[in-house]
N, C-alpha and C positions, 0 to 999 in steps of 0.2 A: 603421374600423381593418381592414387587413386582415391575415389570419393565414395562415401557410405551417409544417403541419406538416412534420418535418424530420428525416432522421438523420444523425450523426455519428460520426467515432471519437476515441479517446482511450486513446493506446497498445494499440491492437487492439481496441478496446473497443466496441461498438455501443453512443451513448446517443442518443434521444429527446432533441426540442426542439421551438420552436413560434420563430418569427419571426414577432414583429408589427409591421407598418408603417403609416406616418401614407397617408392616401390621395391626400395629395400628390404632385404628379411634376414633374419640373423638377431642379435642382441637387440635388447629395448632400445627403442628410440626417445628422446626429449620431448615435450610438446608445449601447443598453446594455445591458450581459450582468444577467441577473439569476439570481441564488443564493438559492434557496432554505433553510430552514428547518432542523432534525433531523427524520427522515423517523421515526425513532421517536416523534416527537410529532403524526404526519401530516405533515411537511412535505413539497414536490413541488414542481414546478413549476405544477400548478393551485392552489396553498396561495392563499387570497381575497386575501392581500397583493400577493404577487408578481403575481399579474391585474390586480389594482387599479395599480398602479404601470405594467405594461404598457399599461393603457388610456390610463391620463394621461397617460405620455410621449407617446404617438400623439397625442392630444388637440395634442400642444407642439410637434409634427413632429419627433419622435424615435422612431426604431426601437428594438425589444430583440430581445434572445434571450432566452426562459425556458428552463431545460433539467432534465432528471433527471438527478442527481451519478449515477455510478456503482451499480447493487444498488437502487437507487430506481426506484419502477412497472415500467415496459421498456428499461430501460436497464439492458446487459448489466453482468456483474461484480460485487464483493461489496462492499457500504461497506465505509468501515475508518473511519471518525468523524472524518473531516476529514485522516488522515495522508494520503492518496491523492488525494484529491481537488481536489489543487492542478493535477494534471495533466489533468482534466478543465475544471476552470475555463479554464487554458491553451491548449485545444482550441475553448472556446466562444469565448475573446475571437480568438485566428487566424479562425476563423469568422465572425465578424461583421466584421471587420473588411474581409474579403474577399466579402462581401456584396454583390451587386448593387446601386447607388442610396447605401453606408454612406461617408464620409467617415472611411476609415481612422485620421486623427490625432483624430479626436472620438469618441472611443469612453471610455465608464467607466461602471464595474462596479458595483451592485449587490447587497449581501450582507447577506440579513436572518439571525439569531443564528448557525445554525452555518454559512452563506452566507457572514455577514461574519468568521470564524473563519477560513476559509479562504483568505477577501482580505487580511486580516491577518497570515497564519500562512504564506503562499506569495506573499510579494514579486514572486517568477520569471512568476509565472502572469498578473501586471498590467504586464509590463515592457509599456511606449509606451502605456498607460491614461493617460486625460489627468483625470480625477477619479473618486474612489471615494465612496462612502455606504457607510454603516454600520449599520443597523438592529437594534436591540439586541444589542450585540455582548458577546460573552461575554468578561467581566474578565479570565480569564486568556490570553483572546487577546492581548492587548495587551502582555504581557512578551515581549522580545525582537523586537517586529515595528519595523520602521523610518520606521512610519504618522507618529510625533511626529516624525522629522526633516525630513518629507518638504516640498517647495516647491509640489506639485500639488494641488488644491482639495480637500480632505476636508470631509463632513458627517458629524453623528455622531446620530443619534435615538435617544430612547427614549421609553417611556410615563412618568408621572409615576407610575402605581402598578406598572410594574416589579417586581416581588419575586426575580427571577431574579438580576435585573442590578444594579438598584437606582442610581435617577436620580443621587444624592447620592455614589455610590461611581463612579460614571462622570467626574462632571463632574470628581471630584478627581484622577482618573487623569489625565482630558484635560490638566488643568492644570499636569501636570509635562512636557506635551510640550516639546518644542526650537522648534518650528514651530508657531503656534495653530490647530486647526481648530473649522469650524464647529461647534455645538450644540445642541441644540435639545429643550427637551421638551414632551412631546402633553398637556395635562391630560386626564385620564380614561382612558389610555391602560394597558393592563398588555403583559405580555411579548409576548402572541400576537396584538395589535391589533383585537382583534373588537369590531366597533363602529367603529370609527374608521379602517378600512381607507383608508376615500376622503380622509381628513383626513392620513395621512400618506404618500399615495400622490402628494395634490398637492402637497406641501413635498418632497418627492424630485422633483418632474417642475421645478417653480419653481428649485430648485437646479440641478437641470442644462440648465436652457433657461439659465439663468443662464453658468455658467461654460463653458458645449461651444457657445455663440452659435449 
């Protein structure tokens, strides 16, 4: 795998990122933005998941972006807990898309709990994303997003010991969607994945070697 530390803006914003690529060359590659965690719980773009998830896709000859939201490590600016940072995510997916080697129409996002809050909660920021994941996504992100209507490939994970989220209050969410998506739960699994990184890093890379061909 190889890796290309990286800056970025985001409405004037300098943020950090990291671009990893499969060590493949030849034809464009797929790729995927990936969204880290609440930084108030340690989340970052070095959070073990988000690496884990970078490694495998590379492993599947898919490139990512990992990046710091806004107020996160070295990336300039102040969180705001998801309201803001739909225009950073917006920043990251233009970026990769305009990637050397990316096949612009194969790109999809990445968003482990307040990652996928934001995939959820900022429709605007995945317009031309061709599928999303969802890694424990926070319940009430899912009112008012237009994720259940959608015709584009969604995956939805969580752990089976979940306490945050809670597997059984997900799946019943899921189940009122318009449009079915994927679901999936990790046995052994809680909110933050330790332990299990590599276990739902390759069910993320499997999905989208799957749908981004």
């Amino acid at each position: 795998m190889r890796q290309t530390v990286i800056a970025f803006t985001s409405k004037g914003l300098r943020l950090e990122g990291v671009v990893s690529a499969t060590q493949e060359v030849g034809l464009p590659h797929p790729g995927a933005v990936l969204c880290h965690s609440h930084p108030a719980f340690g989340g970052s773009m070095d959070d073990p998941v988000i690496v884990a998830v970078a490694q495998s896709l590379a492993q599947r000859g898919i490139a990512s972006l990992r990046f710091n939201f806004r107020g996160v490590g070295d990336s300039q600016g102040v969180f705001s807990n998801g309201s803001e940072e739909g225009r950073d995510l917006a920043a990251a997916v233009e970026l990769l898309k305009r990637w050397p080697g990316i096949q612009r129409r194969r790109v999809a996002v990445v968003g482990y709990s307040l990652g996928a809050q934001v995939a959820l909660q900022h429709p605007e920021a995945c317009k031309g994303v061709r599928a999303l994941v969802l890694l424990s996504p926070p319940l009430p992100s899912l009112a008012n997003s237009p994720v259940g209507k959608e015709v584009r490939p969604r995956l939805f994970l969580i752990g089976e010991r979940d306490r945050l989220v809670g597997a059984g209050a997900l799946r019943e969410a899921l189940s009122r969607f318009e449009r079915p998506a994927g679901f999936e739960v990790v046995p052994g699994a809680d909110h933050s994945w330790r332990g299990r990184e590599e276990e739902v890093a390759q069910r993320v890379a499997a999905f989208l070697a799957r749908v981004l061909g």
